[in-house]
LODO-280924 format. One record per residue: x, y, z negated of N, C-alpha, C, O in turn; residue number from 1. Coordinates in steps of 0.05 Angstrom, whole numbers, padded with zeros to 5 digits. Example, Ala and Ser with C-alpha at 12.3 -4.5 7.8 and 13.67 -1.06 7.14 Angstrom:
% residues 2
{neast: 00264&nnorth: -00114&nup: -00156&caeast: 00246&canorth: -00090&caup: -00156&ceast: 00264&cnorth: -00066&cup: -00156&oeast: 00285&onorth: -00066&oup: -00169&k: 1}
{neast: 00257&nnorth: -00045&nup: -00142&caeast: 00273&canorth: -00021&caup: -00143&ceast: 00258&cnorth: 00001&cup: -00157&oeast: 00268&onorth: 00023&oup: -00161&k: 2}
***
This chain:
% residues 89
{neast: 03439&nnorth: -00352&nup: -00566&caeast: 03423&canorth: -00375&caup: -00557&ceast: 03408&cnorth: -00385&cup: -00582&oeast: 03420&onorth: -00388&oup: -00603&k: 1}
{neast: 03384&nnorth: -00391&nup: -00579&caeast: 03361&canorth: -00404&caup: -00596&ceast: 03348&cnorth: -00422&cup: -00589&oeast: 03338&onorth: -00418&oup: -00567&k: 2}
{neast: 03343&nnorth: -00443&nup: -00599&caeast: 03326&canorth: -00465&caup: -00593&ceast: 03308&cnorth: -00471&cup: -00625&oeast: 03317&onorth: -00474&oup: -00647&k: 3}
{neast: 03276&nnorth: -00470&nup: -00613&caeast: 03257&canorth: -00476&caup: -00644&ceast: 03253&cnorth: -00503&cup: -00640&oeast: 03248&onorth: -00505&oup: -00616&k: 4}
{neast: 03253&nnorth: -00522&nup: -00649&caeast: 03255&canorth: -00547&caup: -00653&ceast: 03226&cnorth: -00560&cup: -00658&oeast: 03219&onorth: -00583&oup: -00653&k: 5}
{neast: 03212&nnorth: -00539&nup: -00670&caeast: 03175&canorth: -00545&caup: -00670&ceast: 03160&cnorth: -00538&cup: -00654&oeast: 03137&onorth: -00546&oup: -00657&k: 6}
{neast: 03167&nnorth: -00522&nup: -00632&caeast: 03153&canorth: -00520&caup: -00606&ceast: 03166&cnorth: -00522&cup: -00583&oeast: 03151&onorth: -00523&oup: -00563&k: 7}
{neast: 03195&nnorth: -00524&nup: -00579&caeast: 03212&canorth: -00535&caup: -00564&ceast: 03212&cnorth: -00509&cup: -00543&oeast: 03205&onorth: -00513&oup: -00520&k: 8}
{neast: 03219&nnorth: -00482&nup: -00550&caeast: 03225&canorth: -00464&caup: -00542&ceast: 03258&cnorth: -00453&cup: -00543&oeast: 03272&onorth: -00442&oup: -00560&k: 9}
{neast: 03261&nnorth: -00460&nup: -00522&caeast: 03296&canorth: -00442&caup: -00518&ceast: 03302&cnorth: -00417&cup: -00510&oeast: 03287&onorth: -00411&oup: -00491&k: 10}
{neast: 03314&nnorth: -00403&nup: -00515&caeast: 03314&canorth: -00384&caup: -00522&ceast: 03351&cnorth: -00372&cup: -00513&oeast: 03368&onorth: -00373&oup: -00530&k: 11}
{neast: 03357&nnorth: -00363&nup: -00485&caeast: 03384&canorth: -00360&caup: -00479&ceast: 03393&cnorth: -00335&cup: -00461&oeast: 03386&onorth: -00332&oup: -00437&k: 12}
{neast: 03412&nnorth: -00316&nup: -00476&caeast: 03423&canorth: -00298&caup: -00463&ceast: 03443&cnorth: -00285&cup: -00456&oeast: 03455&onorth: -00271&oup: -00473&k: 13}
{neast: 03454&nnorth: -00287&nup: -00425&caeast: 03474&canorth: -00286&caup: -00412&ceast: 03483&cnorth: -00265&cup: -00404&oeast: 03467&onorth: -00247&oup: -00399&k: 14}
{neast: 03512&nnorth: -00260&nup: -00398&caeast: 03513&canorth: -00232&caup: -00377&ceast: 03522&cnorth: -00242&cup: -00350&oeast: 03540&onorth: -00259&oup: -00346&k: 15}
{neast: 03505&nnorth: -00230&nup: -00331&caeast: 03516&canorth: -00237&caup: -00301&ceast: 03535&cnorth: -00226&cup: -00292&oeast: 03538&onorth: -00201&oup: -00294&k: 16}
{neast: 03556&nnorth: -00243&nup: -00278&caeast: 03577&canorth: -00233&caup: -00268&ceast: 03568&cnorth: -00245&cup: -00232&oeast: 03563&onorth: -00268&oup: -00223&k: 17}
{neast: 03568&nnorth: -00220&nup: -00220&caeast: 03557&canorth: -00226&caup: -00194&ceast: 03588&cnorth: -00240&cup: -00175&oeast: 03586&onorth: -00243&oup: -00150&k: 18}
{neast: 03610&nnorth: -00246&nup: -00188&caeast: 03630&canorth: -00248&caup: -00177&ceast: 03648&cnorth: -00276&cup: -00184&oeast: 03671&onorth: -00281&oup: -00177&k: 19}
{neast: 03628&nnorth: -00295&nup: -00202&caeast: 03621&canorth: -00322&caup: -00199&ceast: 03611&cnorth: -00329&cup: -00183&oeast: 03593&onorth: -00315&oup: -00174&k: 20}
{neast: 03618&nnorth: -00355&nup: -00171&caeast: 03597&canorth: -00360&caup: -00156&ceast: 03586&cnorth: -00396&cup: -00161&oeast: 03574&onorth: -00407&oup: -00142&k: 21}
{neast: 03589&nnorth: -00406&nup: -00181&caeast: 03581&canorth: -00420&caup: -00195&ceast: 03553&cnorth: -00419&cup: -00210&oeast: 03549&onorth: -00396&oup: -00217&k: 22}
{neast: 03534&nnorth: -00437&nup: -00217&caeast: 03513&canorth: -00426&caup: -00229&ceast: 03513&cnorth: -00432&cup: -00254&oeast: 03523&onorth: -00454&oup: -00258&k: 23}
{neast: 03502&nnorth: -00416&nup: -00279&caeast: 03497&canorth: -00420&caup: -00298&ceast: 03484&cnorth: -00448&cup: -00310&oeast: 03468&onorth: -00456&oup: -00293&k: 24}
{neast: 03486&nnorth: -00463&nup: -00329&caeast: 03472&canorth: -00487&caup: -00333&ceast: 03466&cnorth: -00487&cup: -00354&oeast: 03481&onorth: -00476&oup: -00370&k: 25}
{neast: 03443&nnorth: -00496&nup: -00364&caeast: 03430&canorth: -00505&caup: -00384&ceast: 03417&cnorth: -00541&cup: -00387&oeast: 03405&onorth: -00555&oup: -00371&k: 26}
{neast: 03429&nnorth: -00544&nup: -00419&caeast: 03434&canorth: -00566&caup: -00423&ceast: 03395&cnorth: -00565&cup: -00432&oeast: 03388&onorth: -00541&oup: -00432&k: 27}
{neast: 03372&nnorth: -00584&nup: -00437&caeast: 03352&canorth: -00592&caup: -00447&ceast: 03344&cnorth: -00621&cup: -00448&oeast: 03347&onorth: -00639&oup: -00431&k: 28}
{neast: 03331&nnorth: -00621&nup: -00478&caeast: 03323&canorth: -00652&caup: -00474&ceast: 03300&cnorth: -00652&cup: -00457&oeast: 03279&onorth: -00642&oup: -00466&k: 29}
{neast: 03300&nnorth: -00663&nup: -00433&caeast: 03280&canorth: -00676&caup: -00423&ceast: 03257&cnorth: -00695&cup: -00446&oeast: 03233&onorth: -00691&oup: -00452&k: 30}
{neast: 03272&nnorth: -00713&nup: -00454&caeast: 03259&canorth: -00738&caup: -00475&ceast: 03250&cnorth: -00725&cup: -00488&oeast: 03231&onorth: -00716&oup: -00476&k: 31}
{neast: 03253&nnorth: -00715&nup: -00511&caeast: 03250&canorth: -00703&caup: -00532&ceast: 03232&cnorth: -00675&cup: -00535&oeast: 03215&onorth: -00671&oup: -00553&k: 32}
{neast: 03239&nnorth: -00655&nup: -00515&caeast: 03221&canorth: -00631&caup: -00527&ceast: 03209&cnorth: -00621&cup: -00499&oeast: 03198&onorth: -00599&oup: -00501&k: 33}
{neast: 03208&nnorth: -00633&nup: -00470&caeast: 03201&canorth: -00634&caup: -00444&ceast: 03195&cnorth: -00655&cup: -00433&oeast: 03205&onorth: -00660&oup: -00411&k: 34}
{neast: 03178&nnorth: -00671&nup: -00444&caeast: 03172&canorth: -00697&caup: -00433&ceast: 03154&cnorth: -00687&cup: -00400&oeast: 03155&onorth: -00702&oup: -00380&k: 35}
{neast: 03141&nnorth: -00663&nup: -00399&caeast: 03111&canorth: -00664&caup: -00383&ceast: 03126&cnorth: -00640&cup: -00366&oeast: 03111&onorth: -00627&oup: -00351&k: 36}
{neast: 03154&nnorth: -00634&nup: -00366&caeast: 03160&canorth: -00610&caup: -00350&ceast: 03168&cnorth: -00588&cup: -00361&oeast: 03163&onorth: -00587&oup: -00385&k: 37}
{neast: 03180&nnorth: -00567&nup: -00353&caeast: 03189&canorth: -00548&caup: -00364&ceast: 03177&cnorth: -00513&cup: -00344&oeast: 03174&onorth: -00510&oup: -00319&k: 38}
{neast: 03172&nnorth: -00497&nup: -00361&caeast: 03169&canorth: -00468&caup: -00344&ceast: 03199&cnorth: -00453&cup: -00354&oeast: 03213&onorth: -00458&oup: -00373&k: 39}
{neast: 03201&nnorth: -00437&nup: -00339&caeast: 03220&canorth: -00423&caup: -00339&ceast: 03218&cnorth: -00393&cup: -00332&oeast: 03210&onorth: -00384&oup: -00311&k: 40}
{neast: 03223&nnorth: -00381&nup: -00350&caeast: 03218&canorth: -00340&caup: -00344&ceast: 03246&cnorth: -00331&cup: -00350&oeast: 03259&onorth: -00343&oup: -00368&k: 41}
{neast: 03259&nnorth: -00306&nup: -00335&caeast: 03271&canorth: -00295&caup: -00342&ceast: 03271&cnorth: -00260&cup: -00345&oeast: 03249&onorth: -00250&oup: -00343&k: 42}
{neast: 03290&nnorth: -00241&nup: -00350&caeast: 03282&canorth: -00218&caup: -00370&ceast: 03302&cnorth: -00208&cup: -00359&oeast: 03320&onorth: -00223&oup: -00352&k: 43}
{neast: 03305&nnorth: -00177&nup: -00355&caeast: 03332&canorth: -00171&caup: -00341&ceast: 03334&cnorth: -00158&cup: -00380&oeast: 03324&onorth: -00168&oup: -00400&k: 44}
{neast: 03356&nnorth: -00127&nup: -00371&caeast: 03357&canorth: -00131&caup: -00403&ceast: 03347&cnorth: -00110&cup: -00412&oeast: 03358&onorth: -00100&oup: -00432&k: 45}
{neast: 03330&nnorth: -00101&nup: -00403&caeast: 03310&canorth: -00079&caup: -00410&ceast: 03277&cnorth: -00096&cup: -00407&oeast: 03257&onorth: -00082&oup: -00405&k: 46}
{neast: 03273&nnorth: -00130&nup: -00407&caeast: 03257&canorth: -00136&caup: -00422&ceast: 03238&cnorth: -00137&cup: -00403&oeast: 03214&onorth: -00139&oup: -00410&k: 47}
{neast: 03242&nnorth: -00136&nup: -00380&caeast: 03227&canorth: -00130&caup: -00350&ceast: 03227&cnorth: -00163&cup: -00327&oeast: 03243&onorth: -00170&oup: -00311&k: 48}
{neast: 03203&nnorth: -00174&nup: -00335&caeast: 03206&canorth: -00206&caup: -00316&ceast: 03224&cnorth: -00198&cup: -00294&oeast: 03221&onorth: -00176&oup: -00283&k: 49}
{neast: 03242&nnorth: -00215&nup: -00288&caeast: 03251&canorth: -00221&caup: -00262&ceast: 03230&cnorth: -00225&cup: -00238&oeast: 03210&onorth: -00239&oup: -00240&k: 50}
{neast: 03238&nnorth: -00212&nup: -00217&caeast: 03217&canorth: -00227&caup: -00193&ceast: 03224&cnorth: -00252&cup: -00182&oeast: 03248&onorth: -00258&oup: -00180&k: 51}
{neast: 03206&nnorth: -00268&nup: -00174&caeast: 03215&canorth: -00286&caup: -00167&ceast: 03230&cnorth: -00294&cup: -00140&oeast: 03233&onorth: -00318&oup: -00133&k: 52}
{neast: 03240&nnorth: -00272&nup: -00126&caeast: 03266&canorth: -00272&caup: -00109&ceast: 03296&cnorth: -00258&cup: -00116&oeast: 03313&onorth: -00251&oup: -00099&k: 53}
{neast: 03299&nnorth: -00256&nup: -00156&caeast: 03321&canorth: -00252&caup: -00163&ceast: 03334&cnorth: -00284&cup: -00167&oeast: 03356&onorth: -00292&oup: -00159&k: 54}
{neast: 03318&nnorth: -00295&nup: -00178&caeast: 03333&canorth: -00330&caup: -00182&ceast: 03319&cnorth: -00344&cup: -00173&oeast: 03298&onorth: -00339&oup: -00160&k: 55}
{neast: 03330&nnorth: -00371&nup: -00181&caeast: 03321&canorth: -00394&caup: -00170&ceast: 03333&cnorth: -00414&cup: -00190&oeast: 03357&onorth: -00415&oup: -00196&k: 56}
{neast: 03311&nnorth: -00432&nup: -00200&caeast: 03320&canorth: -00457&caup: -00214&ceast: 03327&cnorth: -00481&cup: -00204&oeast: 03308&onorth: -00492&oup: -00195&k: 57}
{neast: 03341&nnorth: -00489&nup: -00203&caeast: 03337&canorth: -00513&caup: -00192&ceast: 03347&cnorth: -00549&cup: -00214&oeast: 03366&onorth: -00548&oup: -00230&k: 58}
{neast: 03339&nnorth: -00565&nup: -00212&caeast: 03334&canorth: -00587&caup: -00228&ceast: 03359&cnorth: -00604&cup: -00219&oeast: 03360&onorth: -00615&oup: -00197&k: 59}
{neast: 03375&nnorth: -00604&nup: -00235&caeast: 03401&canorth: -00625&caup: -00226&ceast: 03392&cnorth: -00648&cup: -00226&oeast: 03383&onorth: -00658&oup: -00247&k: 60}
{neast: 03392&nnorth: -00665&nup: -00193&caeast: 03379&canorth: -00687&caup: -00181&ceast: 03391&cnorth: -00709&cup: -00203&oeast: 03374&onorth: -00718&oup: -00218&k: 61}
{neast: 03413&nnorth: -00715&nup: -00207&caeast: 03437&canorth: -00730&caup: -00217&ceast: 03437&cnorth: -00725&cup: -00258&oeast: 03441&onorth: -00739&oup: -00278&k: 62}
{neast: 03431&nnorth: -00704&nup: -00253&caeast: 03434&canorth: -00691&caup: -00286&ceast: 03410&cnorth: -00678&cup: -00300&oeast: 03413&onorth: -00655&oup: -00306&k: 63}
{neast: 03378&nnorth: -00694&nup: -00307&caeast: 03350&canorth: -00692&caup: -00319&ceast: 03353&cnorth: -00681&cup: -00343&oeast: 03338&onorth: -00683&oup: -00362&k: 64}
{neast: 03374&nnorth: -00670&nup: -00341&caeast: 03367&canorth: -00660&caup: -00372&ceast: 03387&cnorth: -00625&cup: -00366&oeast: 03383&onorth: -00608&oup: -00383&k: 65}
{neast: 03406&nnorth: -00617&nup: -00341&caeast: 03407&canorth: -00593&caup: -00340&ceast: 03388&cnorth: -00584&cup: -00309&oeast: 03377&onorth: -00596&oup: -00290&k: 66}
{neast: 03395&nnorth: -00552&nup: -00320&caeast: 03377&canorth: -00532&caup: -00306&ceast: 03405&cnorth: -00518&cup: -00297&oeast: 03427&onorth: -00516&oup: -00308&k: 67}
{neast: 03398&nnorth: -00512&nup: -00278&caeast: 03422&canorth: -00490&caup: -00254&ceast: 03392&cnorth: -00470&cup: -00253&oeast: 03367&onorth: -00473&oup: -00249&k: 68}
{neast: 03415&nnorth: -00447&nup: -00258&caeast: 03410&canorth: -00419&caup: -00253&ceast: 03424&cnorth: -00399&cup: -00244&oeast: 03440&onorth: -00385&oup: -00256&k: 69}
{neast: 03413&nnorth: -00398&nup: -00215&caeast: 03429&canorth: -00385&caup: -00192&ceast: 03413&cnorth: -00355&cup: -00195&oeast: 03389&onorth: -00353&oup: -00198&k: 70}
{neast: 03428&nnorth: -00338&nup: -00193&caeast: 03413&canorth: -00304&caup: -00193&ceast: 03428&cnorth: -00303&cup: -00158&oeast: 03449&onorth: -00311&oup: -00148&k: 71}
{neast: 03401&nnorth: -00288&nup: -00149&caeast: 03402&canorth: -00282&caup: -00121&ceast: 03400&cnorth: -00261&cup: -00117&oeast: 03392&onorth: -00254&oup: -00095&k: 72}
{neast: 03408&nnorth: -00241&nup: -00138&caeast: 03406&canorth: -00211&caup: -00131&ceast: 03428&cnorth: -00195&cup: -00143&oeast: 03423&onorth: -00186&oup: -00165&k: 73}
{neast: 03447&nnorth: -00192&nup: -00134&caeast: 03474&canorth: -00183&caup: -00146&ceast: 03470&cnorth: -00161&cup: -00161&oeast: 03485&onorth: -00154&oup: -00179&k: 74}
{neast: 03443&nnorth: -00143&nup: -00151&caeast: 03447&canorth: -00120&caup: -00162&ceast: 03439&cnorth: -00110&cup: -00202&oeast: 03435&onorth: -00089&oup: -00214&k: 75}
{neast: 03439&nnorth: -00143&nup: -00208&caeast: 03438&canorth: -00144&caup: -00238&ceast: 03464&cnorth: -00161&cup: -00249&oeast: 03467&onorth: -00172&oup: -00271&k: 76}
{neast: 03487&nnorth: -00157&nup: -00225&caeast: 03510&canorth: -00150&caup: -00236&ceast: 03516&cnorth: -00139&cup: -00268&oeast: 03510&onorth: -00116&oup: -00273&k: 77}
{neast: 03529&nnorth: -00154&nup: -00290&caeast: 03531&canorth: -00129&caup: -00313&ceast: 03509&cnorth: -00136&cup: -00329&oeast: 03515&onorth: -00134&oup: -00352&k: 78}
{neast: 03487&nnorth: -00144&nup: -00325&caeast: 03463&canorth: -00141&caup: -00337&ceast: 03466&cnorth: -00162&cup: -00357&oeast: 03476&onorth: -00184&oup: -00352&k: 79}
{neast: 03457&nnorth: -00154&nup: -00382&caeast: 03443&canorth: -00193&caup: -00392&ceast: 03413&cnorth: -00193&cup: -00391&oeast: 03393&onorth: -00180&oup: -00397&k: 80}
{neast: 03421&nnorth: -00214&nup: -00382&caeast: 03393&canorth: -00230&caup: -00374&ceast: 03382&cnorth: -00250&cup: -00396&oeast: 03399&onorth: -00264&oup: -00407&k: 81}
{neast: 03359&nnorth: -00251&nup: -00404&caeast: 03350&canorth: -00269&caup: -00416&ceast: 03331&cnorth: -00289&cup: -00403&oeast: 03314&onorth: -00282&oup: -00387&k: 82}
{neast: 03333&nnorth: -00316&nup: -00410&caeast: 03324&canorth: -00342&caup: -00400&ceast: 03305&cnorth: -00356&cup: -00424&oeast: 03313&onorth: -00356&oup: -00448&k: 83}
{neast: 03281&nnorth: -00367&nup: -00416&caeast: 03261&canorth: -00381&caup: -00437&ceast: 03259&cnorth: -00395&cup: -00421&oeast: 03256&onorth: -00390&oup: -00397&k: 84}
{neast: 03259&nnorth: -00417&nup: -00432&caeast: 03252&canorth: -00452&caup: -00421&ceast: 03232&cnorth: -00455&cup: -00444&oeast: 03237&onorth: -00457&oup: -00468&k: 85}
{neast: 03202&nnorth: -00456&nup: -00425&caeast: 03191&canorth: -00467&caup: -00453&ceast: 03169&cnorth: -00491&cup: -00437&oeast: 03161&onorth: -00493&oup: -00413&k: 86}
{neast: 03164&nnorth: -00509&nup: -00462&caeast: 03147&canorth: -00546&caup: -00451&ceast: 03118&cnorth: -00535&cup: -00442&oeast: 03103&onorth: -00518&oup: -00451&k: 87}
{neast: 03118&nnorth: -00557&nup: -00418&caeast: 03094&canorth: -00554&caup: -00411&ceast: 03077&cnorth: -00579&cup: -00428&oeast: 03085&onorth: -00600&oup: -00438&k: 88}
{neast: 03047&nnorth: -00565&nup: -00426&caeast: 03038&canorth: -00586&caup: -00441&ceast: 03013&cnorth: -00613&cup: -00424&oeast: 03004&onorth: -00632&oup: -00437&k: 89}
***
């Protein structure tokens, strides 16, 4: 995991276990390095975008500062995945 502190790019990589069923979370300052919003890409682990019917982000209503990351496609089971949260401007 990496976070640059001068452009407010994170930088995080996981292995999926399709046999959780819990979602991954990521902590970000909203305040501080996401005031205007956040984009989000992910990477299977050969470096290849995700489509956008393997995940889904979703914004903890209760919790503005994590990200849930649900993978909807089991078949990257095993895989690591990489995640960039980076500020919109």
């Amino acid at each position: 995991m990496k976070f640059n502190a001068d452009n407010g790019v994170y930088d995080a990589v996981f292995t999926y276990d399709a046999t959780i069923t819990e979602p991954t979370i990521l902590f970000k300052s909203t305040e501080y390095f996401y005031p205007n919003g956040q984009r989000v890409v992910m990477f299977n682990g050969e470096g290849m975008s995700l489509k956008a019917n393997q995940y889904q982000i979703v914004q903890r209503a209760n919790f503005v500062n994590d990200l849930e990351i649900h993978i909807t496609d089991d078949a990257l089971h095993g895989q690591d995945l990489e995640v960039l949260v980076l500020p919109q401007n």
